[in-house]
C-alpha positions as CSV (number, residue, x, y, z in Angstrom):
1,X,29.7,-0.6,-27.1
2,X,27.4,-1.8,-24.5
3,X,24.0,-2.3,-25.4
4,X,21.1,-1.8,-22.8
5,X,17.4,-2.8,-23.6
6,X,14.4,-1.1,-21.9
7,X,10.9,-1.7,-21.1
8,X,8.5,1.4,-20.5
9,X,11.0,3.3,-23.2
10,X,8.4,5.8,-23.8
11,X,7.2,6.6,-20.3
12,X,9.0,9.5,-17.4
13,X,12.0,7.5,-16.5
14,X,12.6,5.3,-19.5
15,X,13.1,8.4,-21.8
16,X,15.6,10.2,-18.9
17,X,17.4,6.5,-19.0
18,X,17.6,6.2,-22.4
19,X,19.4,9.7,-22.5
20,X,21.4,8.9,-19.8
21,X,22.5,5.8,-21.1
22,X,23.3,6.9,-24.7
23,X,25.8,9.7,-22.7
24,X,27.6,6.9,-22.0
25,X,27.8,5.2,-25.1
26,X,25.6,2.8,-24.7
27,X,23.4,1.5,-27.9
28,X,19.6,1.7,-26.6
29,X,17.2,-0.3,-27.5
30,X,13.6,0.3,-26.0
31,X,10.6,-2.1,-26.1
32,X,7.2,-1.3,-27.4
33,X,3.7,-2.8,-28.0
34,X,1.5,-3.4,-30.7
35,X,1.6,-1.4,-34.2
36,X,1.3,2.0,-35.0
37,X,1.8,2.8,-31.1
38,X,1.2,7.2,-30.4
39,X,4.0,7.6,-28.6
40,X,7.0,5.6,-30.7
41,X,6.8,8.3,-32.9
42,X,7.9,11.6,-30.2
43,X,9.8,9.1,-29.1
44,X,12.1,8.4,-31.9
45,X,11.7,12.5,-32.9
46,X,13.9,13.6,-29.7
47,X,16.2,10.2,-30.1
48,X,16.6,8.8,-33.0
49,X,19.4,7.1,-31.9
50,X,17.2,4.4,-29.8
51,X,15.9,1.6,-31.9
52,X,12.7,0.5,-31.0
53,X,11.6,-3.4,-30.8
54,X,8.6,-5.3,-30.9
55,X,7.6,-6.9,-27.6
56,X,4.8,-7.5,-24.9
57,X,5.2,-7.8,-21.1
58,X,2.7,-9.9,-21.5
59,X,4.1,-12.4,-23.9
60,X,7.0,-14.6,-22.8
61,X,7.5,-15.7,-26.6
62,X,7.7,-11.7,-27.4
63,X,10.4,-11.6,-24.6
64,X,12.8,-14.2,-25.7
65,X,12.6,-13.0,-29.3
66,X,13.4,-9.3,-28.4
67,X,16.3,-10.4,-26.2
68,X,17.6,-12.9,-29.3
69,X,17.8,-9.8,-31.6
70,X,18.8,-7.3,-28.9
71,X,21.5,-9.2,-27.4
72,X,21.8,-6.9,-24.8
73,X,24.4,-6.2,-21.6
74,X,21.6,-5.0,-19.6
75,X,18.2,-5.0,-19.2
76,X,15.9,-2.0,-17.4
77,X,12.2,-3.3,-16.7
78,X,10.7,-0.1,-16.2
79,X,7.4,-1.2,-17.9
80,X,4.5,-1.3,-16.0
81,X,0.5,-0.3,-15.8
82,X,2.1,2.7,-13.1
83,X,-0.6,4.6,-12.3
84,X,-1.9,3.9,-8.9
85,X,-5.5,4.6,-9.3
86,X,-5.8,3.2,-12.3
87,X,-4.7,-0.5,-10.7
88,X,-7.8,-0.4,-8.4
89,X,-10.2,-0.1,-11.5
90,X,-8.1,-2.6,-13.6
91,X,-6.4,-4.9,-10.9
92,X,-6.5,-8.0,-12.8
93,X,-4.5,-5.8,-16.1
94,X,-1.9,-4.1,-13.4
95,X,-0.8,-7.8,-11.7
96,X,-0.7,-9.3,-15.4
97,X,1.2,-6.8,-16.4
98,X,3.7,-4.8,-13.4
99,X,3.5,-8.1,-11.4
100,X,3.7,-11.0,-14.0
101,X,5.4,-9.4,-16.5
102,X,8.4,-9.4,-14.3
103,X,8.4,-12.6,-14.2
104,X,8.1,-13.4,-18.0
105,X,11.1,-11.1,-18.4
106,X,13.0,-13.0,-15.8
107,X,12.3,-16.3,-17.5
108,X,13.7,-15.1,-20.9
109,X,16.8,-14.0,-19.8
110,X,17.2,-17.1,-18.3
111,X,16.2,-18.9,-21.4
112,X,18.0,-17.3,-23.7
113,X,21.7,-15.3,-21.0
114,X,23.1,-18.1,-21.0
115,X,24.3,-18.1,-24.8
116,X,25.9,-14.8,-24.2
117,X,29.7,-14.7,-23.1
118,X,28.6,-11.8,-20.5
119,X,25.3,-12.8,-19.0
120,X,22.6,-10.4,-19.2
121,X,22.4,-7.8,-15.8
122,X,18.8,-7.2,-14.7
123,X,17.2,-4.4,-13.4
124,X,13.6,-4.3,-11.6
125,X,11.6,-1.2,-11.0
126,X,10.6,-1.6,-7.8
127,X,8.2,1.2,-5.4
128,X,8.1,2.8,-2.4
129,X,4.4,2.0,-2.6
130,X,5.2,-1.8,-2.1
131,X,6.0,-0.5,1.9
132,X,2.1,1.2,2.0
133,X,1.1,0.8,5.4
134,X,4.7,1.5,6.7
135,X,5.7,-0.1,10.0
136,X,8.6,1.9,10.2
137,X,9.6,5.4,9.5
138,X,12.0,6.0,7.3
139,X,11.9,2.3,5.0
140,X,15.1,0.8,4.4
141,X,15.6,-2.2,2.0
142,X,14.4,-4.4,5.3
143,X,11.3,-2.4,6.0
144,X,8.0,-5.2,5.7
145,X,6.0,-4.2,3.0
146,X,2.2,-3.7,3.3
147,X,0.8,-3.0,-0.1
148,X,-2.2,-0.7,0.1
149,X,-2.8,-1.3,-3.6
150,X,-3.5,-3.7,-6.5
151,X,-0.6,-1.8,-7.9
152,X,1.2,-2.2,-4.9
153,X,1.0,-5.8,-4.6
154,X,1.9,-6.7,-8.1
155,X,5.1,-4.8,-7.5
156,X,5.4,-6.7,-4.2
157,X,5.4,-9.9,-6.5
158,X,8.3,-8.7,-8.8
159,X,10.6,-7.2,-5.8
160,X,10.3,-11.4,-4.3
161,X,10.2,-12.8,-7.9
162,X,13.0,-11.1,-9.0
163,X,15.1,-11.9,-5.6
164,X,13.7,-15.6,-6.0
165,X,15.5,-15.7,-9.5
166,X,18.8,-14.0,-7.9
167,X,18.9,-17.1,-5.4
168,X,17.9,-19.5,-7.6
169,X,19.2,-19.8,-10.8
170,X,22.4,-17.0,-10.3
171,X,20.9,-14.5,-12.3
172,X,22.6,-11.1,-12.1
173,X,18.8,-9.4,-11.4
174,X,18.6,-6.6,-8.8
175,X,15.6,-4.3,-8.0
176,X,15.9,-0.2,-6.8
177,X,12.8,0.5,-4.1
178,X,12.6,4.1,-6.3
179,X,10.2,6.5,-3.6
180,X,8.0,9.0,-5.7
181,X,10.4,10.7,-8.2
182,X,9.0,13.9,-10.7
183,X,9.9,15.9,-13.4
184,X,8.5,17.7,-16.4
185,X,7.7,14.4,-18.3
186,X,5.7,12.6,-15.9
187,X,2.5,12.1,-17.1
188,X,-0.8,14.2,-16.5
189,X,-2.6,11.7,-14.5
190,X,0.2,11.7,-11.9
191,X,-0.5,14.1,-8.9
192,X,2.6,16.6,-9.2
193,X,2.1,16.7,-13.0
194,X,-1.2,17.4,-12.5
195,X,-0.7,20.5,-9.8
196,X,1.9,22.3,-12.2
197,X,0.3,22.1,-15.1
198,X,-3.3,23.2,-13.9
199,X,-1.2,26.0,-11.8
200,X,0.6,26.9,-15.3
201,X,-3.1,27.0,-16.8
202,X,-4.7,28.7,-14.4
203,X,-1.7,32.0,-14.5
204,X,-2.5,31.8,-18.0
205,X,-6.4,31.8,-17.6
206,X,-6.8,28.6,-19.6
207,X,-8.4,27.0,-16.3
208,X,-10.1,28.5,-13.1
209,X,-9.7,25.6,-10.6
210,X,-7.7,22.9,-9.6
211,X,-9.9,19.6,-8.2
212,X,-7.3,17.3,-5.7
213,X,-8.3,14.5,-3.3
214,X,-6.6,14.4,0.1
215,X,-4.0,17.4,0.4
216,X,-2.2,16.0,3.4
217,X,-0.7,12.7,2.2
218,X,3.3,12.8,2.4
219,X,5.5,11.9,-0.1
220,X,9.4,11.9,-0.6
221,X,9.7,13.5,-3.9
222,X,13.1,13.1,-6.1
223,X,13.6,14.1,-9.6
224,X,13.6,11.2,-12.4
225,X,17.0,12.5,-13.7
226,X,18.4,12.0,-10.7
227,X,17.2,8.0,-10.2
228,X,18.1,6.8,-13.5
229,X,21.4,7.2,-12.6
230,X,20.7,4.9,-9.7
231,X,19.8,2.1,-11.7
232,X,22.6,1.5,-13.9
233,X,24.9,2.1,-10.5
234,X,23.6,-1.0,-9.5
235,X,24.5,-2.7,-12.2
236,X,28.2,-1.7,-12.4
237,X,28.7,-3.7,-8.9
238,X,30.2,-7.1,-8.1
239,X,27.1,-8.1,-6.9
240,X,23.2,-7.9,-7.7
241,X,21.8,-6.1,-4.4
242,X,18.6,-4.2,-3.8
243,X,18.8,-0.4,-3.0
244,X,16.4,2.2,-1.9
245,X,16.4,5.4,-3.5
246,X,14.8,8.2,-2.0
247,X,16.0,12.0,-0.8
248,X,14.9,11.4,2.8
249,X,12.8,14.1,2.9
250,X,9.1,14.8,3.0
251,X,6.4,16.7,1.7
252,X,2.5,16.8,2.0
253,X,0.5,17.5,-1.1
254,X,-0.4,20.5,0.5
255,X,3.4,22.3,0.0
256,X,3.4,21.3,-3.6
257,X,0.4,22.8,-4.4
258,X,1.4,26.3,-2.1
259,X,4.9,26.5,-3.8
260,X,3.3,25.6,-7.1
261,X,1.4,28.1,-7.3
262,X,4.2,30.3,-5.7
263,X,6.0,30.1,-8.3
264,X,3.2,32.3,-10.2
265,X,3.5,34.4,-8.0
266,X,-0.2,33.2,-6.6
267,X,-0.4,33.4,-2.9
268,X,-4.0,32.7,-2.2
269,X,-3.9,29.5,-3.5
270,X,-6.4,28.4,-2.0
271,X,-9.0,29.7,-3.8
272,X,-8.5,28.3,-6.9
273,X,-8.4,24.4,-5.0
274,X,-11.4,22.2,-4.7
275,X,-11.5,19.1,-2.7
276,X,-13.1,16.5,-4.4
277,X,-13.5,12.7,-2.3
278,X,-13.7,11.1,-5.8
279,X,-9.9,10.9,-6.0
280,X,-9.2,9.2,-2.8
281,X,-8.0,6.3,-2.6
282,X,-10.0,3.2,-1.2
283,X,-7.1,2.4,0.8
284,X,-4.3,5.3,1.5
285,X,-1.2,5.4,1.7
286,X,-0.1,8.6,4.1
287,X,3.7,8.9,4.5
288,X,6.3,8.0,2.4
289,X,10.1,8.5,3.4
290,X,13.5,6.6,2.7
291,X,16.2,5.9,3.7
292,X,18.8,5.5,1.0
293,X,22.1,5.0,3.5
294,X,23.2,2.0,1.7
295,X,22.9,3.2,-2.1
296,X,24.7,6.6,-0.9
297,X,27.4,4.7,0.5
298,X,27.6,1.9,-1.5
299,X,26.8,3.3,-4.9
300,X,28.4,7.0,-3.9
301,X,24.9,8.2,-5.7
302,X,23.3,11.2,-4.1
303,X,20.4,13.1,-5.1
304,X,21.2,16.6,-6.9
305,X,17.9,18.5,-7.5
306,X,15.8,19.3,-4.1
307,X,12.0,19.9,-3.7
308,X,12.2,23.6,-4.5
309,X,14.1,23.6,-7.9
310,X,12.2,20.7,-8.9
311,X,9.0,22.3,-8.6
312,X,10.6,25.4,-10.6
313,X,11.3,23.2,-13.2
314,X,8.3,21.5,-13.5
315,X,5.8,24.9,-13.2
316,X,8.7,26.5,-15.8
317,X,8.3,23.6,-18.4
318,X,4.3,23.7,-18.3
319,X,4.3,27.6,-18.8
320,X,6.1,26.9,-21.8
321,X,4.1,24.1,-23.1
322,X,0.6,25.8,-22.1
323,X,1.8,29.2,-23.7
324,X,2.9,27.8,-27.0
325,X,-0.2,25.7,-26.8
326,X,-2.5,28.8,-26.5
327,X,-0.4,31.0,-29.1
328,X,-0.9,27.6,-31.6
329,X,-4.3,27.9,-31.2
330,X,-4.9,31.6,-31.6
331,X,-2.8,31.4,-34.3
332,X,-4.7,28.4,-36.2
């Protein structure tokens, strides 16, 4: 069987990867830091069929040692300090870790790919937020990038480093440009995460307000079930090329926060929202939309879930999880 080794195993997209990839027979191996880590343990509760390895983005020994006892086909790096925000606060942590850590990863599978009969394929998480301050509407895979964003930036560094190790050494290392992509297990901090689970909280009367930054920024939201099957597309080709993955449409913040609460069947939303200028951004980033030609014709992948269902899933799943919360605690 073919075995696949991921970084960021426990976050939105590794977990949806990990599933998708054991579908297809594929043993899983997922990379995680330090000891007695709170998330291994959910982890290995809903698949128990991933086995989990020691290792550290920030380590290159770590690297090449998880690889040795791995010995994998393929290699996802979806590991990352991913939150935007957070990267202006800790800019130094997010370039060590979502820039260099590319890099470190690279320099194993170089070290250690060439033992293998079938060298290790690599695949790089790269963002639409590496294109920022877009000079051209939609980005393609030759759009300039203009970081707005420590974040930003370090991904910048592990799109180039991860084509400079393509051209240089022959490395079979390719990156997806992934635009904004959702579902119920993206974390809390994240903006659409954020909206259905407050809108989920407030039907239930857990919470009375929802507090956003800017409501007019545009994004072109996907569903994470939908991109993982992007990446391992691109590495079942003849050759290691970069693909943007996006739906092509946009939205502001402003919809997703209407048809969240919608879906409640609350129409005067706006009510319950409260503009706050604490979570803007120092620099923004206002419209985000791709153009995904080349993986739709190259790749044959295509994008099954649109804005509206996703958002019905989303608001669905954190009804469920606030309600059982609430009926735990009454219970208790």
């Amino acid at each position: 069987m073919p075995r696949a080794f991921i970084t960021g195993i426990t976050g939105q997209d590794g977990q949806h990867l990990a599933e998708f990839l054991h579908g297809k027979g594929y043993d899983v191996f997922g990379m995680v830091k330090g000891q007695n880590n709170p998330r291994v343990a959910g982890l290995i509760e809903e698949m128990p069929w991933v086995e989990t390895v020691s290792g550290d983005l920030a380590d290159l020994p770590s690297l090449v040692a998880a690889l040795e006892f791995v010995q994998p086909d393929e290699v996802y790096n979806l590991g990352a300090i991913s939150f935007v925000a957070l990267s202006f606060t800790q800019p130094e942590l997010t370039a060590n870790i979502t820039g260099l850590g590319v890099l470190r990863m690279l320099e194993a599978i170089r070290m250690v790919g060439g033992t293998y009969n079938n060298p290790i394929r690599f695949y790089q998480a790269s963002s639409s937020e590496m294109f920022g301050k877009v000079r051209e509407t939609p980005q393609t895979e030759l759009t300039p990038f203009h970081p707005r964003s420590p974040y930003g930036a370090a991904k910048v560094f592990g799109h180039d480093i991860t084509v400079n190790y393509r051209e240089s050494y022959g490395l079979y290392a390719c990156s997806g440009i992934l635009f904004n992509h959702e579902g119920p297990r993206r974390g809390l901090e994240f903006v659409t995460r954020k909206v259905t689970n407050a809108v989920a909280r407030i039907k239930l009367g857990l919470q009375h307000e929802l507090v956003m930054g800017t409501l007019d920024t545009k994004r072109d939201w996907g569903y994470a079930g939908d991109y993982v099957k992007a990446m391992w597309l691109m590495l079942q080709q003849d050759q290691p090329e970069d693909f943007v993955i996006a739906t092509g449409e946009t939205q502001t913040v402003r919809t997703l926060v209407e048809r969240s609460f919608a879906e409640v069947g609350i129409e005067d939303w706006e009510r319950y929202v409260r503009r706050d200028p604490k979570f803007d951004r120092p620099a923004e980033v206002d419209l985000l939309i791709g153009d995904s030609t080349k993986a739709r014709t190259k790749l044959g992948w295509e994008p099954e879930v649109d804005f509206d269902s996703l958002i019905k899933m989303m608001v669905a799943n954190d009804l469920a999880l606030e309600s059982a919360k609430s009926a735990r605690r009454l219970g208790g």
